[in-house]
C-alpha positions in Angstrom: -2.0 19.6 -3.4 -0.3 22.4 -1.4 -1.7 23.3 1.8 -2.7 26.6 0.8 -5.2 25.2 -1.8 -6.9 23.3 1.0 -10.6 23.9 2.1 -11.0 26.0 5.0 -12.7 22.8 6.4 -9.4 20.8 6.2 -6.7 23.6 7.2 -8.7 24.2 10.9 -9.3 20.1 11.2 -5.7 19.8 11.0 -4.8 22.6 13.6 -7.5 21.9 16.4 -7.3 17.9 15.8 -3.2 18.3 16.0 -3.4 19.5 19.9 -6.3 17.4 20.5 -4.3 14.2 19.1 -0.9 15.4 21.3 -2.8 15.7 24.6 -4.5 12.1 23.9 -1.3 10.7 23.2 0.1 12.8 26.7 -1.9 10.2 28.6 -3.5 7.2 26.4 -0.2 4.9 26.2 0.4 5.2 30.3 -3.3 3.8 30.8 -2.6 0.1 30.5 -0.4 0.6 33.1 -3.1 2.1 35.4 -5.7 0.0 34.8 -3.3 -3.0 35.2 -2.6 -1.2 38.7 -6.1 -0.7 39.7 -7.6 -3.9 38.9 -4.9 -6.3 38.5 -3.7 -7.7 35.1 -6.3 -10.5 33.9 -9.5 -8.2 35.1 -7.7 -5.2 33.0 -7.3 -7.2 29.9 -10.9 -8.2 30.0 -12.0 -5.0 30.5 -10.1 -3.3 27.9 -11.9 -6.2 25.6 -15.0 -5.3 26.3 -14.5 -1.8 25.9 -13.4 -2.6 22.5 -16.5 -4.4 21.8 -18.3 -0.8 21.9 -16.1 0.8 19.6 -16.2 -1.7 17.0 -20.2 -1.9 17.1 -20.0 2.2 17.2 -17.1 1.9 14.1 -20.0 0.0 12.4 -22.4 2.8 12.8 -20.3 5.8 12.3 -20.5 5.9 8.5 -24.5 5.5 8.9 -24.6 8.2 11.2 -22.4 10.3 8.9 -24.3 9.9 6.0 -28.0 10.4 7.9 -26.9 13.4 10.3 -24.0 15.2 8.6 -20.5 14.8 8.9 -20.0 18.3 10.9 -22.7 17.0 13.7 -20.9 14.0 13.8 -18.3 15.4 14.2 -19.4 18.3 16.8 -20.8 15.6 18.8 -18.2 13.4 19.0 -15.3 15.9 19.7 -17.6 17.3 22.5 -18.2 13.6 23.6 -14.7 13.1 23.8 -14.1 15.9 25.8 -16.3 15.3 28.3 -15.6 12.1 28.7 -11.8 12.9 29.3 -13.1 15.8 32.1 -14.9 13.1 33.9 -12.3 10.6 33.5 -10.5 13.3 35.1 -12.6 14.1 38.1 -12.4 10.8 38.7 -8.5 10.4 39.5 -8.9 13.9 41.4 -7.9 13.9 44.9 -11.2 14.3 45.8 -12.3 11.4 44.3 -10.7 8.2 43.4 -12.4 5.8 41.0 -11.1 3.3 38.5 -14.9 2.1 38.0 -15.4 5.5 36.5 -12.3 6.0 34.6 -12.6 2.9 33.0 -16.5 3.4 32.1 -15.1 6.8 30.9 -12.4 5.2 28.7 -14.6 3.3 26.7 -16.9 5.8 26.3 -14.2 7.6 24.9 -13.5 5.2 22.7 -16.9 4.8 21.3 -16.8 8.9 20.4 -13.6 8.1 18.7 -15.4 5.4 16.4 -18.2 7.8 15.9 -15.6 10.7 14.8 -13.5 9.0 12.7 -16.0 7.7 9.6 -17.1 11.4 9.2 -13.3 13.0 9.8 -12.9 10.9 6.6 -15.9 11.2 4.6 -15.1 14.8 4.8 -11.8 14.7 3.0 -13.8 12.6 0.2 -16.3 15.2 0.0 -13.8 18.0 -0.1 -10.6 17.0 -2.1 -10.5 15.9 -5.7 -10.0 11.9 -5.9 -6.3 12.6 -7.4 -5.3 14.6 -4.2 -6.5 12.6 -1.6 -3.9 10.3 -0.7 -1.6 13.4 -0.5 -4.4 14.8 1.8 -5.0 11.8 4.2 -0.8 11.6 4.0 -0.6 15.1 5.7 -3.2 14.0 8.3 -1.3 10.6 9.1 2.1 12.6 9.3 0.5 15.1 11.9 -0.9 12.2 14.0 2.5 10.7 14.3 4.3 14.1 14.9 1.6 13.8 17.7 3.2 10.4 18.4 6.1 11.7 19.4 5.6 14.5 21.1 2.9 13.2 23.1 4.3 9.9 25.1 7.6 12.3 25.8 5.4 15.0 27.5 3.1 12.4 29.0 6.2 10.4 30.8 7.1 13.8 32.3 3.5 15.6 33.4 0.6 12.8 33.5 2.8 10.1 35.5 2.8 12.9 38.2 -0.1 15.2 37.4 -3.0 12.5 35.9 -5.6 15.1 37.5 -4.3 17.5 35.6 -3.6 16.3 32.2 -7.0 14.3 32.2 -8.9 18.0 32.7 -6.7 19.7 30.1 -7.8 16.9 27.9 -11.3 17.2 28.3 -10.6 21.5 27.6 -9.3 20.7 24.8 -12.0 18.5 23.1 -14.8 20.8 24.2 -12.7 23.5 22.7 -12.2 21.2 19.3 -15.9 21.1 19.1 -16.6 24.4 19.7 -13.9 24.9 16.8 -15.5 22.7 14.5 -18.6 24.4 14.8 -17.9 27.9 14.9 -15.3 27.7 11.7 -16.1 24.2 9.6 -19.7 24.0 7.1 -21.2 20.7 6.3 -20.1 18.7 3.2 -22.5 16.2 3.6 -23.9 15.8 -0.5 -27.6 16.7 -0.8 -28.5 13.8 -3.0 -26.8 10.9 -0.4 -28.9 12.9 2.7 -32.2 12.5 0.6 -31.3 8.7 0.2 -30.2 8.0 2.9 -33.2 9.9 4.8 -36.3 8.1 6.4 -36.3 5.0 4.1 -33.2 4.2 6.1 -32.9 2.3 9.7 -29.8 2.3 11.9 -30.1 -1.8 11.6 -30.3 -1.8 7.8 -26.7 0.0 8.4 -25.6 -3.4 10.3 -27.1 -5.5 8.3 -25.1 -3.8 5.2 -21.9 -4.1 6.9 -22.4 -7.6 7.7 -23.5 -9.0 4.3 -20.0 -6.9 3.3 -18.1 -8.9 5.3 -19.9 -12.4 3.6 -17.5 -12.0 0.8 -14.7 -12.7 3.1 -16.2 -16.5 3.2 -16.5 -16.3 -0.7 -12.8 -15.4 -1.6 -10.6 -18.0 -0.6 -7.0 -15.4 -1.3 -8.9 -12.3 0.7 -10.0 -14.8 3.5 -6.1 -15.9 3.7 -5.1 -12.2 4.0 -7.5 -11.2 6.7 -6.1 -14.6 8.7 -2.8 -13.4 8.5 -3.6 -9.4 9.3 -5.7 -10.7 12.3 -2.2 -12.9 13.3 -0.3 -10.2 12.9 -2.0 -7.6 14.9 -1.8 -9.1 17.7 2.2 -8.3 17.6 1.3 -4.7 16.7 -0.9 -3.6 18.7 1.0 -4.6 22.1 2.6 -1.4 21.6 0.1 0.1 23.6 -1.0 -2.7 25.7 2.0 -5.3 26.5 4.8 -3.2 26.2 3.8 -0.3 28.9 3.4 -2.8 31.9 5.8 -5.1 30.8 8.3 -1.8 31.1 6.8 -0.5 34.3 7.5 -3.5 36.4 11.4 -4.6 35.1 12.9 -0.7 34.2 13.7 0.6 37.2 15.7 3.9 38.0 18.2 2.9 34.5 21.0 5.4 33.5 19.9 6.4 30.1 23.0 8.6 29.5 25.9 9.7 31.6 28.7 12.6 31.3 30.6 12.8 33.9 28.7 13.4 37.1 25.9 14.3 35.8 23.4 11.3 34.4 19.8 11.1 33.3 18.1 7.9 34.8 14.8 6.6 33.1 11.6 4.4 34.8 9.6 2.2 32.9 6.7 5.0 32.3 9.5 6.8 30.8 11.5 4.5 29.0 8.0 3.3 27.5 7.6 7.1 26.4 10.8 7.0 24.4 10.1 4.2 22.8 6.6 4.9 21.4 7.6 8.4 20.8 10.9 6.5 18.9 8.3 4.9 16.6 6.6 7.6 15.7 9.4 9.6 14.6 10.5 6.9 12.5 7.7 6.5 11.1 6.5 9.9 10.4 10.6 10.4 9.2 10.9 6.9 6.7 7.4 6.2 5.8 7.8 7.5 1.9 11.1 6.4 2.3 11.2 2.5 2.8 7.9 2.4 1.2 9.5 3.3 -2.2 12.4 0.7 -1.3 9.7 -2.2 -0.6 7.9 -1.5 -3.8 11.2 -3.2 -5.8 10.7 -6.3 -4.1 7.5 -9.4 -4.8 4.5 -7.6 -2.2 4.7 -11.7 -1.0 8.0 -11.4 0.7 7.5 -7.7 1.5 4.3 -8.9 3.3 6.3 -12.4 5.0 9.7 -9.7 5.9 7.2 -7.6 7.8 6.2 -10.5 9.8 9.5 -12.2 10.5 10.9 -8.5 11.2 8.0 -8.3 13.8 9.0 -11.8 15.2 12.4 -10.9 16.0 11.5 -8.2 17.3 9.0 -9.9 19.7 11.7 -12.1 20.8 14.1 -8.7 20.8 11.8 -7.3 23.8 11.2 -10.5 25.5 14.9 -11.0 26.4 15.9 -7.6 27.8 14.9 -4.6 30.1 17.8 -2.6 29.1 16.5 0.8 27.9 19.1 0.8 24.7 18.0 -2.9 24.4 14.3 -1.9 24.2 15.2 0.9 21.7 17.1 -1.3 19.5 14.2 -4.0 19.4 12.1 -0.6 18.7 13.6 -0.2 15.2 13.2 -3.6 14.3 9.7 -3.4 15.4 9.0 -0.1 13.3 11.2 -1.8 10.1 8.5 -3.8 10.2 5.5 -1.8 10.4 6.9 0.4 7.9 7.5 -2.6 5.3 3.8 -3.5 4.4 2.8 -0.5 5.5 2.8 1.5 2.5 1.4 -1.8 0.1 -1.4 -3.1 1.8 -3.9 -1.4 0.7 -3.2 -1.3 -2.7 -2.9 -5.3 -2.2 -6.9 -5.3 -1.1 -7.7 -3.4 -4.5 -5.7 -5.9 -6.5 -7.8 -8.5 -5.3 -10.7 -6.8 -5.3 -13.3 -7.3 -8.1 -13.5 -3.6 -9.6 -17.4 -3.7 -8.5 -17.1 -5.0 -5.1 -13.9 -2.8 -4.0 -16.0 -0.7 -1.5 -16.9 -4.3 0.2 -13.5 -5.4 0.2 -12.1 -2.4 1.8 -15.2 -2.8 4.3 -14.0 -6.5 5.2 -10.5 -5.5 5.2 -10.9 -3.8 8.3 -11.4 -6.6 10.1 -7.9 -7.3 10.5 -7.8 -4.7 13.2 -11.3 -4.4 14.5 -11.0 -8.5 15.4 -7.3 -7.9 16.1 -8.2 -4.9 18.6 -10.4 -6.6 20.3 -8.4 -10.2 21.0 -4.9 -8.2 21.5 -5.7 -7.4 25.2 -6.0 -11.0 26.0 -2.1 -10.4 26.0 -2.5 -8.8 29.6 -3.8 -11.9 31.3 -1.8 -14.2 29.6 1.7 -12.6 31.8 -0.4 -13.6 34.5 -1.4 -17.1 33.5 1.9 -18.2 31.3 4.5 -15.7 32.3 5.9 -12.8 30.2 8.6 -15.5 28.3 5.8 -17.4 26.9 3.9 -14.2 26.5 6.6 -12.6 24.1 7.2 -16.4 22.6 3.1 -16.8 21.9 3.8 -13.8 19.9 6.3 -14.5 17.9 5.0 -17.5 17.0 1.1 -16.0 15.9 3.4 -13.6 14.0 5.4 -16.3 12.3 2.2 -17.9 11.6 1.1 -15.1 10.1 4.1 -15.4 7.3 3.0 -18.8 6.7 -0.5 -17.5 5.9 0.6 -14.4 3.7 2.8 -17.5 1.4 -0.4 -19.0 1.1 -2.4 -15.8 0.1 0.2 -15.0 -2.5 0.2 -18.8 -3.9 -3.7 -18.8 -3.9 -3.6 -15.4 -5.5 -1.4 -16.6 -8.2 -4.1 -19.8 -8.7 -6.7 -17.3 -9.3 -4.6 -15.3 -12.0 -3.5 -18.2 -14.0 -7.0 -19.5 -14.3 -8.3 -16.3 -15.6 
């Protein structure tokens, strides 16, 4: 589907929600680092978990609230939630006044918009494109966010290490000015029949029960239960990119030469070596994706699934055992090699599994593996405190070599259930 053929709806989503992803992605990976600063490592990690907490319970309700309100209000709101909650974040690291207590309660509220935006942003594109385009659709919109990826952590380690003030204001602008886009240029796609149904017959806690009687089939499906085990294991390798690696970076890269001709050299910190390396992975990404994907596909999913977890293992270790910038950014392509591997099959893994009349549920439960992983992942923060960082990258590896030990079972209990069908 070229981008030409695309609704209206779509073509301005992608512009405005570009910038808006670029300036999140100027500041978001540097804030570990500052709320690690402000109120110490183990206090950090528990806050960041309980501000997790609220996005997952708002995740839960976003598709209600998409399918009762709209997705356009949803959507209006939340990008205007966003943005103010950036401006105040803002205001708060001004020189005027200086207060974690309100950039952090700013943070997570944030992050609860975010939840609320992204069922809608998604329901959109189903309402919108054809079932046979959408995968091309969503692809377009995963390439732009890494493109943002890049750019982002590379402008942020050069403007919001100096200027938070500053970036943190333009960041609010900009998601007041993505609402006011949305509104003034987008229509609503919300069907008429699922508005009528899902109208006053419906309470918010009938939404919560739902989602929780979806996740019950986890407890009745001994290969899907495996696979969730293992995702939850894994994540918690994964998603340090954001929350391990940035302070482990800012207390042991100091002033490195990067590169060097002659007299003239360019010397990196650890907020800026951490930018290169995020912005590393997403360019590999956004660049391989299709790539390695079609690679993986001539291989059994089972030890596609158990290389991605070794390959994140080693690079675990990889990071643990240097502070040398090209160090880091060799140990970053092992780390991406591994993202990229099961990227590409795991969700056509879930609908494998997935009984053809329970597949919504499945892909419902599935989530799990990151909305549980999200939430535990921070508790990576206070362990450096309470173990060290070497048993900190070494607990790692280990939950992710775990994790290859529970994707052999999945694949072994998967094969049961064929061969007594």
């Amino acid at each position: 589907m070229r981008l030409r053929d695309w609704d209206t709806n779509l073509r301005v989503r992608l512009a405005a929600e570009a910038l808006m992803n670029t300036m999140f992605w100027l500041f978001f990976p540097f804030l570990t680092i500052y709320f690690a600063g402000e109120f110490g490592k183990s206090k950090a990690g528990l806050l960041l978990i309980f501000s997790q907490v609220f996005s997952v319970a708002a995740n839960l309700m976003g598709g209600y609230c998409a399918d009762r309100f709209g997705r356009k209000r949803m959507m209006v709101l939340s990008a205007a939630g966003q943005g103010l909650s950036f401006f105040v974040f803002g205001i708060a690291q001004s020189p005027w006044l200086d207060s974690p207590v309100l950039g952090f309660t700013c943070f997570a509220l944030a992050g609860v918009f975010g939840s609320f935006y992204w069922p809608a942003s998604q329901a959109m594109v189903a309402d919108l494109v054809p079932e046979k385009d959408r995968s091309d659709v969503f692809a377009v919109f995963y390439t732009s966010i890494n493109i943002s990826v890049v750019v982002g952590p590379i402008l942020g380690a050069i403007f919001f290490v100096r200027y938070p003030f500053e970036v943190l204001l333009a960041s609010g602008f900009i998601g007041l000015l993505l609402s006011f886009i949305l509104a003034k240029w987008t229509r609503e796609t919300l069907p008429v029949q699922m508005s009528i149904s899902t109208g006053s017959g419906s309470k918010w806690y009938h939404a919560l029960q739902s989602q929780f009687k979806d996740y019950g089939v986890i407890m009745r499906d001994r290969t899907f239960l495996l696979f969730i085990i293992a995702g939850i294991l894994l994540s918690q390798t994964f998603m340090q990119l954001d929350l391990l690696f940035p302070v482990y970076m800012k207390e042991f890269v100091h002033n490195q030469t990067m590169l060097s001709f002659g007299d003239w050299s360019f010397k990196v910190n650890g907020e800026q070596a951490f930018g290169i390396i995020l912005s590393e992975n997403g360019l590999l990404v956004a660049l391989f994706t299709v790539m390695v994907t079609r690679y993986m596909n001539r291989f059994k999913e089972q030890n596609v699934f158990m290389a991605s977890a070794i390959l994140y293992a080693i690079s675990i270790v990889m990071f643990g055992q240097t502070t040398w910038i090209w160090g880091l950014i060799l140990a970053m392509v092992v780390f991406t090699l591994g993202e990229l591997a099961s990227a590409g099959i795991q969700q056509g893994f879930v609908s494998k599994i997935a009984p053809e009349h329970l597949r919504g549920q499945y892909f419902a439960a599935a989530s799990l593996r990151y909305t549980i992983g999200r939430t535990i992942a921070p508790l990576s923060i206070p362990l450096t405190e309470w173990v060290g960082y070497n048993w900190t990258f070494m607990t790692l590896c280990l939950l992710s070599l775990v994790s290859a030990g529970f994707y052999w079972a999945t694949f072994k209990s998967y094969d049961r259930q064929k061969a007594s069908v």
